[in-house]
C-alpha positions in Angstrom: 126.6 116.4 128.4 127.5 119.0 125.8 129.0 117.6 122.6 132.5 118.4 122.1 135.1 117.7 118.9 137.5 116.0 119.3 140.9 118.0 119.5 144.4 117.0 117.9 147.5 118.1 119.8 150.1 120.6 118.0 153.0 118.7 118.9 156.3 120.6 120.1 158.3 118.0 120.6 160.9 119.4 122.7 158.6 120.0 125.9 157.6 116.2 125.3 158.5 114.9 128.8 160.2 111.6 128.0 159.0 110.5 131.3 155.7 111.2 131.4 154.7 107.3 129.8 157.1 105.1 132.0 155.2 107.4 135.2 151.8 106.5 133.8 152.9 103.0 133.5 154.1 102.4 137.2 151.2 104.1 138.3 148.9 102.1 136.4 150.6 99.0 136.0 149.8 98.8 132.7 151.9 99.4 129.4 151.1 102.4 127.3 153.0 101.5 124.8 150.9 98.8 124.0 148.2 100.9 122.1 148.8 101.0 118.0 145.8 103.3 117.6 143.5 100.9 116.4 140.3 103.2 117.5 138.7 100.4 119.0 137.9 102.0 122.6 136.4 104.8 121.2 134.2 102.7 119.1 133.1 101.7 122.4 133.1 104.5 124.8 129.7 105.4 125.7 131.0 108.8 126.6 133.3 110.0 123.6 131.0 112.8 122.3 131.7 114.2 126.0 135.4 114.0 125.3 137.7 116.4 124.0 140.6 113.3 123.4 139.6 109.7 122.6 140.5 107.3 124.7 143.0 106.4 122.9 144.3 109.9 122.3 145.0 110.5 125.7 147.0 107.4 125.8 148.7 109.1 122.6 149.3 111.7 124.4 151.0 109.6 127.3 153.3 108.4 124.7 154.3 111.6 123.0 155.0 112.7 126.5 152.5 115.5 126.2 152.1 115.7 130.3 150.4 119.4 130.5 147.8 117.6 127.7 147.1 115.0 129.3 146.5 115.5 132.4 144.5 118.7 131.7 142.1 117.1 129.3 138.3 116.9 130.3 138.8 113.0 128.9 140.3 111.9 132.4 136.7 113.3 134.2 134.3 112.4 131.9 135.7 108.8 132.1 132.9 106.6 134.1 135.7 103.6 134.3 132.7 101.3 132.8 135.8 99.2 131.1 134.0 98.9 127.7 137.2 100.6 126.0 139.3 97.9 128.1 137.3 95.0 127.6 137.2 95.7 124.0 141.2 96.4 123.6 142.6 94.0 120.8 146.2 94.7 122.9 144.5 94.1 126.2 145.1 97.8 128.1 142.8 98.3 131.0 142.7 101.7 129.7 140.1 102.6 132.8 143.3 101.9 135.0 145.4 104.8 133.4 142.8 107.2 133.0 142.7 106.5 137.0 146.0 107.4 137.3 145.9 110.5 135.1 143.3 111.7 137.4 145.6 110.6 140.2 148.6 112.3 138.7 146.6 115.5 137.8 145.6 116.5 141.4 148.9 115.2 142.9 150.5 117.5 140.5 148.3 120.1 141.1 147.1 120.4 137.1 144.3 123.0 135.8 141.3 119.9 136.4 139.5 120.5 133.1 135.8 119.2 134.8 135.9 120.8 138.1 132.3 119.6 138.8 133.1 116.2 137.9 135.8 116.1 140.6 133.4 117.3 143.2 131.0 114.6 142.5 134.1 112.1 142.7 134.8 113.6 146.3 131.4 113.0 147.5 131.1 109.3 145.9 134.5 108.4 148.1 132.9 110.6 151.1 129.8 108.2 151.2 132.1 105.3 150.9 134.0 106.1 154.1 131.4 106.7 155.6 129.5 103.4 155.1 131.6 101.2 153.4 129.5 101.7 149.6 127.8 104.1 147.7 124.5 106.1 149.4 123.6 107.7 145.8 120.7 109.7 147.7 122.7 111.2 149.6 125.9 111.6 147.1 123.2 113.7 144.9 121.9 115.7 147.6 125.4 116.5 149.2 126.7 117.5 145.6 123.9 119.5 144.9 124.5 121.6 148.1 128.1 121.7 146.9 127.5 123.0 143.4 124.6 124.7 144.4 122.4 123.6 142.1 119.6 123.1 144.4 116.9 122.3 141.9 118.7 120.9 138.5 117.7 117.4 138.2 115.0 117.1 140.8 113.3 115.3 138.5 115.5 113.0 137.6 115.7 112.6 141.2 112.1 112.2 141.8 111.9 109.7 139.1 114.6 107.4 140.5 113.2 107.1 143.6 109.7 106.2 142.3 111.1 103.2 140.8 113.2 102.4 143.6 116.4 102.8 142.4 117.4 105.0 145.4 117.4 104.1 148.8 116.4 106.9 151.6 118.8 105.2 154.0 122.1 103.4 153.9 123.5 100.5 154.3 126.9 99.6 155.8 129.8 97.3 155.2 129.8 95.0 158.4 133.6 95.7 158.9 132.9 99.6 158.8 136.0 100.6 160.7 138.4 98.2 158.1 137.3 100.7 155.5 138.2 104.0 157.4 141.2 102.3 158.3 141.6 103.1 154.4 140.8 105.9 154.6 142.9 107.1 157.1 145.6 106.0 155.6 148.0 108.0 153.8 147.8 109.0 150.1 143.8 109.2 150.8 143.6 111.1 147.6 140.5 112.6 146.2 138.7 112.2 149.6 140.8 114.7 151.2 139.1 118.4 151.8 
């Protein structure tokens, strides 16, 4: 991943959407408000020099109501939801949970998604879970590969993983396979859709 500065918003406080937070809250069931900027997820976050916002930025952003920001920042894509920001949170946040819901809230609202590719790769990852009822990482990378059409980039990446075993030519399935299309099929599917 490219390196990328971390950006500062110019605040106009009169498009703040006062209720962009309590939104983010409900949908994440966590508090926003909670965060005093202590720095300590990004500290943590194995991914910040990916990031154009913190971690806690984008939950700064939450509470300035800064909705376009927010949910337009390459922050809530590059996010692996690894919870080392919220297991290290002095306040407690599971700060994984709302950059799920920013990502929820961004393609419900139909926002300008700031790592298309990333997206794409999340749409194959819940593809091979309906499907078997876990993650087929063989054939997650192949299938985005053919999406992006980037035939070639990583083969050997690819080739090395499978040497060692860390991917497995066929898949396994949940038992219960049809209580997890069930899921699926239900609505609000998301991400999976298209």
């Amino acid at each position: 991943m490219e390196q990328k500065s971390l950006q500062r918003p110019n605040v106009d406080f009169i498009q703040c959407d006062r209720s962009f937070q309590r939104e983010v809250n409900e949908l994440s069931g966590e508090n926003v408000g909670l965060c005093f900027h202590c720095r300590t997820c990004a500290g943590g976050c194995p991914y910040i020099e990916a990031m154009d916002y913190s971690p806690h930025g984008v939950l700064r952003l939450a509470q300035l109501g800064l909705r376009k920001e927010a949910l337009e920042s390459s922050t809530i894509w590059v996010c692996v939801a690894c919870h080392t920001c919220s297991i290290q949170c002095p306040m407690a946040i599971d700060i994984a949970a709302i950059m799920d819901a920013l990502r929820h809230m961004a393609i419900t609202e139909g926002a300008k998604i700031a790592e298309p590719n990333i997206l794409e790769f999340h749409k194959e990852v819940l593809n091979s879970i309906e499907r078997y009822g876990r993650t087929h990482k063989l054939e997650i990378m192949l299938r985005y590969k053919l999406r992006m059409r980037q035939w070639f980039q990583d083969m050997d990446i690819g080739l090395k993983m499978l040497a060692k075993r860390k991917l497995d030519l066929m898949p396994s399935r949940v038992k219960e396979i049809e209580e997890m299309r069930d899921l699926f099929a239900s609505p609000g599917k998301g991400v999976g859709n298209g």
